[in-house]
C-alpha angles and dihedrals in degrees: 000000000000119000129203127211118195124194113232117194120200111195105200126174106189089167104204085345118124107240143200117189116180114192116168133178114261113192121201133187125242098281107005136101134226128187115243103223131176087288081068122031119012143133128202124194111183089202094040137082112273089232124076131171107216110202117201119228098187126019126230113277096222102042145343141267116242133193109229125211114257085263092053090241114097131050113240105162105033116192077005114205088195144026139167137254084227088057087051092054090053088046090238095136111098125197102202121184111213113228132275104265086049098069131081123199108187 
């Protein structure tokens, strides 16, 4: 079984604001796929509003990030460039690995 474990940066300026950043470690197998939920990724501001909209600047070099349905079945963001707060609390936010023989490691 071979794991990969892929390095996510938020960059956050609250400016006098109080904040509270979560970023966890998610493991996926080679090929799967695992949602990234609040236990993982997640950012509180008491003096701010409860919903962000996290935008991604460069894209995991192993896999992709997907927008699930609100059932968590279908793909509806695919290599998604942005996703919600409010898609992480519903655990609609996917990391997937591509397979083996997708990835290039120069």
């Amino acid at each position: 079984m071979i794991v990969f474990l892929t390095r996510f940066e938020v960059h956050y300026v609250p400016g006098d604001a109080n904040v509270d950043i979560t970023l966890e470690t998610l493991e996926v197998e080679e090929g799967g796929g695992r949602a990234i939920t609040p236990r993982h990724l997640s950012i509180r501001v008491a003096s701010a509003p409860a919903s962000f909209l996290f935008n991604v600047t460069r894209g995991p070099a192993h896999g992709a990030l997907h927008v699930t349905d609100a059932q968590g079945v279908a793909t509806v963001r695919e290599n998604a460039t942005f996703f919600t707060s409010e898609e992480v609390a519903a655990n609609r936010l996917v990391y997937r690995v591509r397979e083996p023989e997708q990835i290039y490691v120069p």
